[in-house]
MARPA-983715 format. One record per residue (C-alpha): residue in one letter; x, z, y. Coordinates in Angstrom, 3 decimals. Layout:
N
<pt><r>a</r><u>X</u><w>Z</w><v>Y</v></pt>
...
This chain:
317
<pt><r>x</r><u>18.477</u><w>-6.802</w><v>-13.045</v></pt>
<pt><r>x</r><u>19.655</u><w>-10.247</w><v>-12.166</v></pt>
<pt><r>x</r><u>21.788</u><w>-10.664</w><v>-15.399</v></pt>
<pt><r>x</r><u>18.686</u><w>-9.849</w><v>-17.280</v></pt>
<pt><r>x</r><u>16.195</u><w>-12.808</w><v>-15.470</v></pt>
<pt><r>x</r><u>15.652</u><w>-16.095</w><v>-16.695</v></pt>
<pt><r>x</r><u>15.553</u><w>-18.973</w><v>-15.059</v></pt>
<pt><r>x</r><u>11.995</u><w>-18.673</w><v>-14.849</v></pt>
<pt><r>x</r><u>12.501</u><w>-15.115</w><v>-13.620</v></pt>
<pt><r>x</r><u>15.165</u><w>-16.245</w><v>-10.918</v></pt>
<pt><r>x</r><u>12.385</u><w>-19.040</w><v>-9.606</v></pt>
<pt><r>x</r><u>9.643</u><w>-15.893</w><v>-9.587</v></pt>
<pt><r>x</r><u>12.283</u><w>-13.666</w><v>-7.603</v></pt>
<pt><r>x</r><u>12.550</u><w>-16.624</w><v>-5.081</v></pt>
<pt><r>x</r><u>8.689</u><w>-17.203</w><v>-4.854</v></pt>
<pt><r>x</r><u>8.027</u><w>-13.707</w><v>-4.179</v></pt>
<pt><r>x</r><u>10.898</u><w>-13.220</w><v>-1.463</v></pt>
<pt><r>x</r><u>9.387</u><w>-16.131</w><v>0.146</v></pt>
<pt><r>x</r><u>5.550</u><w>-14.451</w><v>-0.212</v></pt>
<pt><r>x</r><u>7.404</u><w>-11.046</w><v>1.639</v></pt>
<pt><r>x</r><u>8.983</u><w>-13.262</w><v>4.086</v></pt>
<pt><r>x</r><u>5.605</u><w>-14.527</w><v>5.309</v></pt>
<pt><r>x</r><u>3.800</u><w>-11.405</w><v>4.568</v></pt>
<pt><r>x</r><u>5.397</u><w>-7.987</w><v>5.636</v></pt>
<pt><r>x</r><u>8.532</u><w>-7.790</w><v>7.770</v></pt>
<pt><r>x</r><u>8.230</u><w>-4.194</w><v>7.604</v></pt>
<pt><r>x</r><u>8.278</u><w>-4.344</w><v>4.272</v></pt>
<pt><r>x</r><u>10.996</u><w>-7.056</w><v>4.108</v></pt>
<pt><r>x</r><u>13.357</u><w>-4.415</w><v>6.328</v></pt>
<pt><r>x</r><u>12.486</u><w>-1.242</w><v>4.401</v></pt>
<pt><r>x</r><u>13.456</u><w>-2.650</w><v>1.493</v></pt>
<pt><r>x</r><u>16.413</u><w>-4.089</w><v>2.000</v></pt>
<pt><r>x</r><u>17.642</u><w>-0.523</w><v>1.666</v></pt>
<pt><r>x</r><u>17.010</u><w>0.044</w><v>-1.835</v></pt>
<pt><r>x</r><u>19.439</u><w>-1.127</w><v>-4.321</v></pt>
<pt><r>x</r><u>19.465</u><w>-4.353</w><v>-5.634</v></pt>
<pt><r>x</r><u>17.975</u><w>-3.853</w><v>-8.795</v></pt>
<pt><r>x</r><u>14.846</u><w>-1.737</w><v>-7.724</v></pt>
<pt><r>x</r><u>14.538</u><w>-4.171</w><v>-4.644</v></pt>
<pt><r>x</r><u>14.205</u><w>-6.925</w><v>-6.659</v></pt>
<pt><r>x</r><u>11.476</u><w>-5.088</w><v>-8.426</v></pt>
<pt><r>x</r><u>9.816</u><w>-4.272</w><v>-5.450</v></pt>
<pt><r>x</r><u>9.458</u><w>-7.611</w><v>-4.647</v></pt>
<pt><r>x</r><u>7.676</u><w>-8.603</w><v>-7.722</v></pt>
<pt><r>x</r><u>5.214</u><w>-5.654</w><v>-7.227</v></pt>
<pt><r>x</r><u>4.421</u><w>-6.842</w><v>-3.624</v></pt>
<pt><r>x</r><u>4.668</u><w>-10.797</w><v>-4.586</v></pt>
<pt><r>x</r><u>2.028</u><w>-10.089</w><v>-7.115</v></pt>
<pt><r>x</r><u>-0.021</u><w>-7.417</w><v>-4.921</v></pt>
<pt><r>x</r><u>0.157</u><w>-10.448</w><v>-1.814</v></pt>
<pt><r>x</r><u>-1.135</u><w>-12.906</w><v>-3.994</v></pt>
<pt><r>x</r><u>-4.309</u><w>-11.359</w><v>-5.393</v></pt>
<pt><r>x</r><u>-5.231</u><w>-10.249</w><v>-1.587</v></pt>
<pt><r>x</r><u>-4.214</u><w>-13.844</w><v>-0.686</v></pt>
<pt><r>x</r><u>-6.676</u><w>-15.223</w><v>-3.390</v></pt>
<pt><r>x</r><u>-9.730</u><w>-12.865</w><v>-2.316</v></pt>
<pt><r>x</r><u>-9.570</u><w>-13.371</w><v>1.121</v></pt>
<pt><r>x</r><u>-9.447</u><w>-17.417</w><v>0.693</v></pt>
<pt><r>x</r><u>-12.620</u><w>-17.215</w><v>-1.445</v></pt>
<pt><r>x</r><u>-14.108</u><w>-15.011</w><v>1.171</v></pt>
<pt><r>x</r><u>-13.474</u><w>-17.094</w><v>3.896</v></pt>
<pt><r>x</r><u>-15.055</u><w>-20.333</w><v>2.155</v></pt>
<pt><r>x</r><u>-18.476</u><w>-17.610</w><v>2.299</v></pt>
<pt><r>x</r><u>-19.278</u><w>-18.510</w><v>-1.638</v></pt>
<pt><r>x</r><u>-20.035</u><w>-15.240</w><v>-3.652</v></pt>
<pt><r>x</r><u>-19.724</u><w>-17.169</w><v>-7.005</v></pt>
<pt><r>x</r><u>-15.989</u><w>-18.571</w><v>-6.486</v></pt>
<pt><r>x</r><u>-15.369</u><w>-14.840</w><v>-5.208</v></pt>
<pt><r>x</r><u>-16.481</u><w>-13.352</w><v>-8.754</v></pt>
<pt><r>x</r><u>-14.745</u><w>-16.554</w><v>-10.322</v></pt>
<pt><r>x</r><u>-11.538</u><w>-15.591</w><v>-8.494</v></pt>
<pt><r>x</r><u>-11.668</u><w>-11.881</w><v>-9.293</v></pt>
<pt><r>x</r><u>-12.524</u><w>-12.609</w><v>-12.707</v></pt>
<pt><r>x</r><u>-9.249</u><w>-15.058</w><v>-13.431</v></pt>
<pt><r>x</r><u>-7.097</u><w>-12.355</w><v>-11.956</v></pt>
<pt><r>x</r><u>-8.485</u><w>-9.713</w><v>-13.870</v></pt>
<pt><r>x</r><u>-7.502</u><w>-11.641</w><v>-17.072</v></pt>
<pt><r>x</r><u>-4.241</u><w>-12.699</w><v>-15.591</v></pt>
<pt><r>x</r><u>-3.218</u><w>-9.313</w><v>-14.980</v></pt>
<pt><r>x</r><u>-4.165</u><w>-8.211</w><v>-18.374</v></pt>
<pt><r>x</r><u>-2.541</u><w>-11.200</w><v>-19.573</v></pt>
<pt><r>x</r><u>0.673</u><w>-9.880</w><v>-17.956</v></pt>
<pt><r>x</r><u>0.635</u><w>-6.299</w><v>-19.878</v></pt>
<pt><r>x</r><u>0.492</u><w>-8.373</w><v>-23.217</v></pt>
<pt><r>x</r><u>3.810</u><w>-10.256</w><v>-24.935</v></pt>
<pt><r>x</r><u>1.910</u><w>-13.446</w><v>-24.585</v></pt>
<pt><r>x</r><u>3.896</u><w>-16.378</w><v>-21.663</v></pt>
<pt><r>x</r><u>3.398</u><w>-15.968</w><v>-18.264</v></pt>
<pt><r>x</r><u>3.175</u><w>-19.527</w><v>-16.433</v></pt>
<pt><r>x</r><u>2.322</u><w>-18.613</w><v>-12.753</v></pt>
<pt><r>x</r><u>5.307</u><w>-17.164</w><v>-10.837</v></pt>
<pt><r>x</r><u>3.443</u><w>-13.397</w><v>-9.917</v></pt>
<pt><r>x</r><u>2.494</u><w>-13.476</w><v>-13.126</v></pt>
<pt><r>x</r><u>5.918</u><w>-13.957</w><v>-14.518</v></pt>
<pt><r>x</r><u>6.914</u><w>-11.424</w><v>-12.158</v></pt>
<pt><r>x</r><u>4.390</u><w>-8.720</w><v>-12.665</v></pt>
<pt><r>x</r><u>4.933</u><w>-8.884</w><v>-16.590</v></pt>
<pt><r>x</r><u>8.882</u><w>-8.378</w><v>-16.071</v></pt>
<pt><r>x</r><u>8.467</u><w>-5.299</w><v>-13.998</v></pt>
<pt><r>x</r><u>4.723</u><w>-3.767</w><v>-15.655</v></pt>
<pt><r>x</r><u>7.315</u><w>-4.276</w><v>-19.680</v></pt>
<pt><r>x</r><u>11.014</u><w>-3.424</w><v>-17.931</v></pt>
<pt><r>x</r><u>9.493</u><w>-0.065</w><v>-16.083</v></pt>
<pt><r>x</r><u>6.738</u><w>1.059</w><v>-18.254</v></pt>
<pt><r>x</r><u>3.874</u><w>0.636</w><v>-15.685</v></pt>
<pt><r>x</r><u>0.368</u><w>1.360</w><v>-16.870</v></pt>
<pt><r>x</r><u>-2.109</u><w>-1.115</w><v>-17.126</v></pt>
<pt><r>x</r><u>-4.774</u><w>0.994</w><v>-15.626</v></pt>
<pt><r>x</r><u>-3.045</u><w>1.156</w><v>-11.929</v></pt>
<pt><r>x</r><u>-2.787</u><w>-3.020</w><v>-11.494</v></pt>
<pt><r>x</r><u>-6.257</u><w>-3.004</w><v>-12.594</v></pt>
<pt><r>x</r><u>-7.784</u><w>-0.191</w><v>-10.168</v></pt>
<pt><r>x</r><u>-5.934</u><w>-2.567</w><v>-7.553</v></pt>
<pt><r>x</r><u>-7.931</u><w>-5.494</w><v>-8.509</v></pt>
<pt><r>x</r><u>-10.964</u><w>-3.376</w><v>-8.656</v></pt>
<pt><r>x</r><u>-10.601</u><w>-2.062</w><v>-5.275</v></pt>
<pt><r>x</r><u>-10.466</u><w>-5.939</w><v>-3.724</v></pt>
<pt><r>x</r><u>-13.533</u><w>-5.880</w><v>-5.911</v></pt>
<pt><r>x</r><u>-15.094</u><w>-3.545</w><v>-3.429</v></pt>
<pt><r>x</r><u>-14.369</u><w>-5.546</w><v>-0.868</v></pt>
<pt><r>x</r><u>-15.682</u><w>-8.708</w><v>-2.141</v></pt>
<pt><r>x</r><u>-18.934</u><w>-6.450</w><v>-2.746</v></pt>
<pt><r>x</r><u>-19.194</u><w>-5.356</w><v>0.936</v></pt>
<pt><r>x</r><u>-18.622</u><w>-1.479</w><v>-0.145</v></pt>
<pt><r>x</r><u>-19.368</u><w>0.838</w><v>2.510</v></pt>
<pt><r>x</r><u>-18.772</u><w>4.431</w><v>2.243</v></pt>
<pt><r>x</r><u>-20.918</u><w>7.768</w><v>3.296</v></pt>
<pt><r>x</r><u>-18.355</u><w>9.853</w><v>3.072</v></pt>
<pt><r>x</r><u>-14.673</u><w>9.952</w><v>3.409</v></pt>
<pt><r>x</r><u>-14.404</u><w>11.597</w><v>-0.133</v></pt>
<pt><r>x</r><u>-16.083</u><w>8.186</w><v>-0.830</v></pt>
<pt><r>x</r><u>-13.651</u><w>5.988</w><v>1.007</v></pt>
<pt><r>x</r><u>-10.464</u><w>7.776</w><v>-0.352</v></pt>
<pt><r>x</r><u>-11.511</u><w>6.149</w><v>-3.909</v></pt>
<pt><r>x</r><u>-10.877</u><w>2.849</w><v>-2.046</v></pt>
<pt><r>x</r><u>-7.583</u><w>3.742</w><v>-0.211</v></pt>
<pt><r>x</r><u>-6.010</u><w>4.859</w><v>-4.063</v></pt>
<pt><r>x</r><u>-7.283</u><w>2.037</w><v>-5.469</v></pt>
<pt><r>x</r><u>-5.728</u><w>-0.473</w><v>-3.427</v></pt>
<pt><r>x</r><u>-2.681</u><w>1.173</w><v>-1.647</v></pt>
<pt><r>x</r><u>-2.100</u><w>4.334</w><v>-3.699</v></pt>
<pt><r>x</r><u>-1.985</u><w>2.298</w><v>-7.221</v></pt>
<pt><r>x</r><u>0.450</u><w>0.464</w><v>-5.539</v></pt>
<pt><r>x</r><u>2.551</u><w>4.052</w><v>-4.627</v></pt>
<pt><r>x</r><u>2.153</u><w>5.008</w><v>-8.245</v></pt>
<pt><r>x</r><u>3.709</u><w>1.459</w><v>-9.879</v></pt>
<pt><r>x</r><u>6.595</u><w>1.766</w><v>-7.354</v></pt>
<pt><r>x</r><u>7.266</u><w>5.544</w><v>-8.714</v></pt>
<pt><r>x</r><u>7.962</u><w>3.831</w><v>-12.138</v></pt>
<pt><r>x</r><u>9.948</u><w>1.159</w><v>-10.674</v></pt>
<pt><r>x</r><u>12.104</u><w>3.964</w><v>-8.911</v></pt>
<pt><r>x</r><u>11.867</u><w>6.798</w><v>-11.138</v></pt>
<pt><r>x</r><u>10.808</u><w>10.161</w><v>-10.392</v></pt>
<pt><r>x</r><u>12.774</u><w>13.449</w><v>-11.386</v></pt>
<pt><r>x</r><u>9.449</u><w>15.220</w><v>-11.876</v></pt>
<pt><r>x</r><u>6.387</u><w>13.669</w><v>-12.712</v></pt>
<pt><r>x</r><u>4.347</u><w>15.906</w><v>-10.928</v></pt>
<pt><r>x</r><u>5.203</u><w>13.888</w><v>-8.188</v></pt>
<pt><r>x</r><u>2.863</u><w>11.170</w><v>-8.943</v></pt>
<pt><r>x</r><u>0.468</u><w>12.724</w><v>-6.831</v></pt>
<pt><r>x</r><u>2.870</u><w>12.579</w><v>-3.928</v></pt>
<pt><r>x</r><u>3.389</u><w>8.502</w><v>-4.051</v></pt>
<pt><r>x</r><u>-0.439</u><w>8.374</w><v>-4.396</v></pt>
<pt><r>x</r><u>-0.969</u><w>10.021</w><v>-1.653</v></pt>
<pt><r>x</r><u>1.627</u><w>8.336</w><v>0.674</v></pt>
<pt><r>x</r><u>-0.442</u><w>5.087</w><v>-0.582</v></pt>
<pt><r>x</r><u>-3.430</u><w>6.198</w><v>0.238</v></pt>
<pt><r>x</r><u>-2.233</u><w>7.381</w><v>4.205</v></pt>
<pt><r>x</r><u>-0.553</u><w>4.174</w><v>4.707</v></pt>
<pt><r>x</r><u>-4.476</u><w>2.922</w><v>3.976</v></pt>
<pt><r>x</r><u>-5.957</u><w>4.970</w><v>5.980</v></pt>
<pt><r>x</r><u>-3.851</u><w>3.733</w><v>9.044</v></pt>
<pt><r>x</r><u>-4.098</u><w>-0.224</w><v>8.120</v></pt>
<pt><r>x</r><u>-7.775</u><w>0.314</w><v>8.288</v></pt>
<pt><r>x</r><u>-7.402</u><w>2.256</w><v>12.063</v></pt>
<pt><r>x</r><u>-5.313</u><w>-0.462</w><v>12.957</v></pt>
<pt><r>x</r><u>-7.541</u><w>-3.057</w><v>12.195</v></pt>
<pt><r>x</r><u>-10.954</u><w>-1.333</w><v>12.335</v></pt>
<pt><r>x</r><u>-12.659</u><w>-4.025</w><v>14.797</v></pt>
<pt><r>x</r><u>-10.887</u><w>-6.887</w><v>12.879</v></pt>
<pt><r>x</r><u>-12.913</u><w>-5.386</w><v>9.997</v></pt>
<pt><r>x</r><u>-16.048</u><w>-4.907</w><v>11.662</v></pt>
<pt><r>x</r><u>-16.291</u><w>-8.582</w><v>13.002</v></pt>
<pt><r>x</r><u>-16.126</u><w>-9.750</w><v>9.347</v></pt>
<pt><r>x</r><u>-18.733</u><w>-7.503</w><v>7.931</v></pt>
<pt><r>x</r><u>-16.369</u><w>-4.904</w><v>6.919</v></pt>
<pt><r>x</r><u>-16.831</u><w>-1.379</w><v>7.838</v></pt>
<pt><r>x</r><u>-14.148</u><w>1.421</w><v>6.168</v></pt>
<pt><r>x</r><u>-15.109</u><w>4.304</w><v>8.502</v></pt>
<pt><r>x</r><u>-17.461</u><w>6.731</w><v>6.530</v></pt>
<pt><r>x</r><u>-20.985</u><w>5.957</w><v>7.965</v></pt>
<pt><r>x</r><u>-21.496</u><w>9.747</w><v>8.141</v></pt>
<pt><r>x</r><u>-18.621</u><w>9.702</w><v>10.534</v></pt>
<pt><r>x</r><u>-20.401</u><w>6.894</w><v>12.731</v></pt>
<pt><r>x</r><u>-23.592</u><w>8.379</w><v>12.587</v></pt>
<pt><r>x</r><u>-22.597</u><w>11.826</w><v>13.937</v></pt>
<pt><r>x</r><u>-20.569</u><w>9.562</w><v>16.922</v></pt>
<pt><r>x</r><u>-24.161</u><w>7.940</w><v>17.519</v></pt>
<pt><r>x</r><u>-22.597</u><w>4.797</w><v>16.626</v></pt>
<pt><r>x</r><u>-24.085</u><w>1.613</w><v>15.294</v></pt>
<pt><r>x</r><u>-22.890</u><w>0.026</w><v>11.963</v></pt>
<pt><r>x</r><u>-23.668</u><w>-3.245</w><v>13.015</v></pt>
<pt><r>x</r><u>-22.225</u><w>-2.385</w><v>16.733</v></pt>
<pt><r>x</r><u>-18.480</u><w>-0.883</w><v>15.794</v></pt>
<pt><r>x</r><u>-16.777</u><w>-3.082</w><v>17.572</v></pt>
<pt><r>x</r><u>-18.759</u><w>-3.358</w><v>21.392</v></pt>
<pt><r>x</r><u>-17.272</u><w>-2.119</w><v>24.260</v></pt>
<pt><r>x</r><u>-19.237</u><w>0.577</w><v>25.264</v></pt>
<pt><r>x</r><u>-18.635</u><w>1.793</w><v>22.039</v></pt>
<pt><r>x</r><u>-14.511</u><w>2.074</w><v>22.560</v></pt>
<pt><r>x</r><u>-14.665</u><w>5.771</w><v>23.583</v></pt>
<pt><r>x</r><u>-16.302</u><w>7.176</w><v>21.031</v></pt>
<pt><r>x</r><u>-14.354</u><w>4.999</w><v>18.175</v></pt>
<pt><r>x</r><u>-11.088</u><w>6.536</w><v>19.855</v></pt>
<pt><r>x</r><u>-12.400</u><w>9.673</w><v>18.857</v></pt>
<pt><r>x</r><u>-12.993</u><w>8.455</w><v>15.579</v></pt>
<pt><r>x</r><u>-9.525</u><w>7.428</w><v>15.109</v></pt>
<pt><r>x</r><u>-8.194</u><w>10.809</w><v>15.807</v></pt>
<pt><r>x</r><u>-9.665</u><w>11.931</w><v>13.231</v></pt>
<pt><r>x</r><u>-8.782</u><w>9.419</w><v>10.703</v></pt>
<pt><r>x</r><u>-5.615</u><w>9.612</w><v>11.551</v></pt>
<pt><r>x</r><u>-5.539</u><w>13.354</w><v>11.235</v></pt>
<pt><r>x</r><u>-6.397</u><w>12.410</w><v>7.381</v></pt>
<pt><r>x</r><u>-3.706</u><w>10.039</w><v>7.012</v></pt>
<pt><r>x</r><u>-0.879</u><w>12.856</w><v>8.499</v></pt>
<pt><r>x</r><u>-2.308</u><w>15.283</w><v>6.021</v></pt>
<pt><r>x</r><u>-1.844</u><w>12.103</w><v>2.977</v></pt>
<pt><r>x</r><u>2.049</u><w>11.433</w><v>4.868</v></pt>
<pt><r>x</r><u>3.062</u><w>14.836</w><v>4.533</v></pt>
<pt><r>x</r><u>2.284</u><w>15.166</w><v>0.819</v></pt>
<pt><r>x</r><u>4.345</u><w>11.777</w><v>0.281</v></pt>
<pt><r>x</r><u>7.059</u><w>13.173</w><v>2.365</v></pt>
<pt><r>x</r><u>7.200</u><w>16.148</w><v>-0.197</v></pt>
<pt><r>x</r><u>7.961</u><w>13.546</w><v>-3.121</v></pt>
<pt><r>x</r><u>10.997</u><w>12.514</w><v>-1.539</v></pt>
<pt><r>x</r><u>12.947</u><w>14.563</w><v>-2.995</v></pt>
<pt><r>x</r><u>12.189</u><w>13.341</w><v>-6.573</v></pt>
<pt><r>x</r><u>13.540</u><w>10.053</w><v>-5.912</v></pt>
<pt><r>x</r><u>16.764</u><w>8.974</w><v>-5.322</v></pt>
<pt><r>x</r><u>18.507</u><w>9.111</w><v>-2.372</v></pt>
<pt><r>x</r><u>18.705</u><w>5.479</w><v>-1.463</v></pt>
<pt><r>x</r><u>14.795</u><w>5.266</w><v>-2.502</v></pt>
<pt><r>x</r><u>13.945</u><w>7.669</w><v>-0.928</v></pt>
<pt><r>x</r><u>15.564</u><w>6.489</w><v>2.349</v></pt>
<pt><r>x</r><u>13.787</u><w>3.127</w><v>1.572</v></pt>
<pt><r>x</r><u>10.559</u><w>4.586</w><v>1.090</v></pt>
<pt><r>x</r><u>10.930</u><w>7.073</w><v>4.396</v></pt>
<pt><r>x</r><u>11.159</u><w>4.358</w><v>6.177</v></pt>
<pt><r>x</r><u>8.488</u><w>2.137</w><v>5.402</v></pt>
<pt><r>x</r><u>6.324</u><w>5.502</w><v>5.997</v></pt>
<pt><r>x</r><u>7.457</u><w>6.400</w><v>9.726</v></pt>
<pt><r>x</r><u>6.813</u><w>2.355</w><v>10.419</v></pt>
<pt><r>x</r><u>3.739</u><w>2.894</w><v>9.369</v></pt>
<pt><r>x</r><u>2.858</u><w>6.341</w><v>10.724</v></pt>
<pt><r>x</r><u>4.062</u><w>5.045</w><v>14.264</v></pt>
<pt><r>x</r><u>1.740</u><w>2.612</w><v>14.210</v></pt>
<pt><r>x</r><u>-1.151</u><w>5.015</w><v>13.859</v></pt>
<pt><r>x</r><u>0.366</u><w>6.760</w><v>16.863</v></pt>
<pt><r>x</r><u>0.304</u><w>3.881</w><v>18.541</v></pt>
<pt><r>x</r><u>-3.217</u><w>3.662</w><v>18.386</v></pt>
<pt><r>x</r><u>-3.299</u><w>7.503</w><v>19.282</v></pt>
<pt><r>x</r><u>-1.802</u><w>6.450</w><v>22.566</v></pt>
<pt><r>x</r><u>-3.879</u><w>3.396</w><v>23.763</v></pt>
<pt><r>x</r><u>-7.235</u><w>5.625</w><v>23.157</v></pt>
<pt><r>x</r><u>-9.675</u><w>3.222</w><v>24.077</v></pt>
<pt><r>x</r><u>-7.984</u><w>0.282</w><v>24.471</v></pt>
<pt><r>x</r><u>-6.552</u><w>0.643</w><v>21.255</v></pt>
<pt><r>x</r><u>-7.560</u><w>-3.002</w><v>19.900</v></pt>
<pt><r>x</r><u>-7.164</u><w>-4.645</w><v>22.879</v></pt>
<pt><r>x</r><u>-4.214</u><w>-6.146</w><v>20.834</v></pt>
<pt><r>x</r><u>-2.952</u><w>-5.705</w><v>17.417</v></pt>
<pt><r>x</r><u>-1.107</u><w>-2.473</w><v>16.909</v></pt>
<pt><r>x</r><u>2.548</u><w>-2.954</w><v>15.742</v></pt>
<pt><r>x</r><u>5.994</u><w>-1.793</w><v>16.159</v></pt>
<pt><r>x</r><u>8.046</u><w>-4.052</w><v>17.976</v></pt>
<pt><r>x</r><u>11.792</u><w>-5.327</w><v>16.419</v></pt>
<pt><r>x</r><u>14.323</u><w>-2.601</w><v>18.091</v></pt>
<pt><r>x</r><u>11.505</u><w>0.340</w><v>18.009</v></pt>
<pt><r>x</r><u>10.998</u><w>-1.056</w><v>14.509</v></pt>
<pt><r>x</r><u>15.365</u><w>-0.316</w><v>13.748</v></pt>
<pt><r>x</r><u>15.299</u><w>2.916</w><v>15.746</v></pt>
<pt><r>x</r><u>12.480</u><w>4.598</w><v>13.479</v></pt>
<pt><r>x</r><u>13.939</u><w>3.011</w><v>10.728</v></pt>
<pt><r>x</r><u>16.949</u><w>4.842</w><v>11.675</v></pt>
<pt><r>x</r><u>15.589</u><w>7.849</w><v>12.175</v></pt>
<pt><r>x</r><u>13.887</u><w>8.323</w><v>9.124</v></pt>
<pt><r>x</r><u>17.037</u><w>7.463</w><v>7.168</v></pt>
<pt><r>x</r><u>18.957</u><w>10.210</w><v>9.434</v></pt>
<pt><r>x</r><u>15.946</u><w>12.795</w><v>8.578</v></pt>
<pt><r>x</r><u>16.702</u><w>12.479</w><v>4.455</v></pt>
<pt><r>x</r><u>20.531</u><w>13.306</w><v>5.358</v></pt>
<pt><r>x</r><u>19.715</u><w>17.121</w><v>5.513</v></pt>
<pt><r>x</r><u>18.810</u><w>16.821</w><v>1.995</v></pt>
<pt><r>x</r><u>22.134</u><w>15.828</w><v>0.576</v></pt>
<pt><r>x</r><u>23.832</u><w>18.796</w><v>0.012</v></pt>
<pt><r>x</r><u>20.710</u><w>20.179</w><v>-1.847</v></pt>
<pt><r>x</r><u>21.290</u><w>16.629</w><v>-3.877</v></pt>
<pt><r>x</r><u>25.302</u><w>16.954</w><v>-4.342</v></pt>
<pt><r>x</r><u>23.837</u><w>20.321</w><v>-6.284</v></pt>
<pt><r>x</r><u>21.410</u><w>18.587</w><v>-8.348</v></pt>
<pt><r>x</r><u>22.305</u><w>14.978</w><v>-8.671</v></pt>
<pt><r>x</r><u>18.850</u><w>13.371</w><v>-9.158</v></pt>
<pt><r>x</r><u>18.026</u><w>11.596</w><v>-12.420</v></pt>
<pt><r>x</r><u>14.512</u><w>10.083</w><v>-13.543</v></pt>
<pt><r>x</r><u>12.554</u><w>11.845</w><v>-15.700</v></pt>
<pt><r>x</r><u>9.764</u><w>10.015</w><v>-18.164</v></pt>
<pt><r>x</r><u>6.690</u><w>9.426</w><v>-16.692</v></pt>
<pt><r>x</r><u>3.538</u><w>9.703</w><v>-19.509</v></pt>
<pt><r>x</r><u>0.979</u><w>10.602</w><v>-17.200</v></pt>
<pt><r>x</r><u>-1.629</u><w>8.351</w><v>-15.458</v></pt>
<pt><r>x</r><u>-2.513</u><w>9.607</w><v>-12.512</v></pt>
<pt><r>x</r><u>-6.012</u><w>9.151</w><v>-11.671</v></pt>
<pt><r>x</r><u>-8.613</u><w>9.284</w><v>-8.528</v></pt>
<pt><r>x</r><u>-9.577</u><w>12.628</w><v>-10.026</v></pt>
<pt><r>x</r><u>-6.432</u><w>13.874</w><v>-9.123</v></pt>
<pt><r>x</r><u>-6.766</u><w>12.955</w><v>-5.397</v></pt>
<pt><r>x</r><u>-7.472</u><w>16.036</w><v>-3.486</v></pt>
């Protein structure tokens, strides 16, 4: 893949390494087990995926509705500007148009993404969690679904798989940071699911309320194990140094939700995250939980199939 860049593509690669840098260690370590090619790839997806969160949440924080449309708007167009043959100026841009042209990537994923900041910028709330899983594939299982084309998939019935993983790792960012949220004017849980706790909307986030959000949490994270497992069943339609790659960046994130599992109440009494060497002994784990699988891959040496199908929210069960 580096042959192939341009100069301009080479000064993209280096912008987005530096957005990862500041932006995700986890993802910065997980990564650095895929092969070069497909990690390079990986970084445009997430350079590109940084930067449109980046630009929401600076227009949200300067409280002006208008320069949040404006902002939404120009990356709408920006990303469909990508998809198209016409010159890319912006580095994500140049990146995102490599990787959407050199893997095939459908237009409609980058733009659910975009649409699911959308809902954000909107102050979506949702009844139900049927109603809040439309959010978690839009902004974390679209992502899932581009990286299946970046790495190829044997079977493309395992679309539904990388969705899903997507869609747990949501599910346990918004545990994680479920007070963060809440001081902000952001609320994720279903409202059904605070109403039957006899919890406030406007009151998430009080003390006397810790208890009872533990609870909560249980719960959602009961969701997201039920989303993990269904991505770990993909595995095996991606390669094996992908797959190790992408097993990792899942038990990182799963042990973060048992993390919260473990600190009950005082689960936000500081940010949830795995430390450096517990960090490199999960990481090591998962890799050492995909070696079972290689003599079932020595006997059918995985290959990527073609992927034609979109994969849609309809599809989440």
């Amino acid at each position: 893949m580096r042959k192939a860049l341009t100069d301009q593509g080479r000064a993209a690669l280096n912008d987005c390494r530096q957005i990862i840098t500041k932006g995700s260690k986890s993802f910065s370590l997980a990564a650095r087990l895929f092969d070069p090619e497909t990690r390079d790839a990986a970084t445009f997806l997430y350079g590109w995926c940084r930067y449109c969160d980046d630009q929401v949440d600076e227009a949200a924080a300067s409280g002006r509705r208008d320069e949040l449309e404006l902002r939404l708007e120009a990356l709408r167009q920006k990303t469909a500007g990508a998809f198209s043959l016409d010159p890319q100026h912006e580095p994500v841009f140049v990146a995102l148009q490599y990787i959407v042209h050199r893997y095939a990537i459908p237009r409609h994923y980058a733009l659910e993404l975009i649409e699911g900041m959308a809902m954000d910028v909107r102050g979506t709330r949702y009844l139900t969690l049927r109603d809040l899983l439309l959010y978690c594939y839009r902004v974390a299982g679209t992502v899932g679904l581009m990286m299946s084309h970046v790495m190829g998939l044997r079977d493309e019935r395992a679309l539904k798989h990388a969705a899903d993983l997507g869609i747990a790792m949501q599910l346990t960012n918004i545990g994680r940071d479920i007070t963060e949220d809440a001081a902000i004017g952001r609320i994720y849980i279903p409202l059904s699911w605070l109403d039957e706790a006899e919890i406030a909307h406007d009151q998430i986030a009080a003390p006397e309320n810790r208890q009872k959000l533990a609870m909560i949490i249980v719960r959602l994270l009961r969701e997201a194990q039920r989303y993990y497992r269904s991505g770990d069943a993909g595995l095996w339609h991606l390669s094996f140094r992908s797959a190790c790659a992408v097993s990792a960046a899942r038990h990182v994130y799963s042990e973060i939700g048992s993390l919260l599992q473990a600190r009950g109440a005082r689960a936000w009494d500081q940010r949830a995250y795995v430390t450096g060497l517990r960090k490199l002994w999960v990481v090591i784990g998962a890799v050492l939980s995909l070696t079972r699988s290689v003599p079932a891959r020595l006997s059918r040496p995985w290959a990527p199939g073609p992927l034609t199908t979109v994969w849609k929210y309809s599809n989440v069960t």
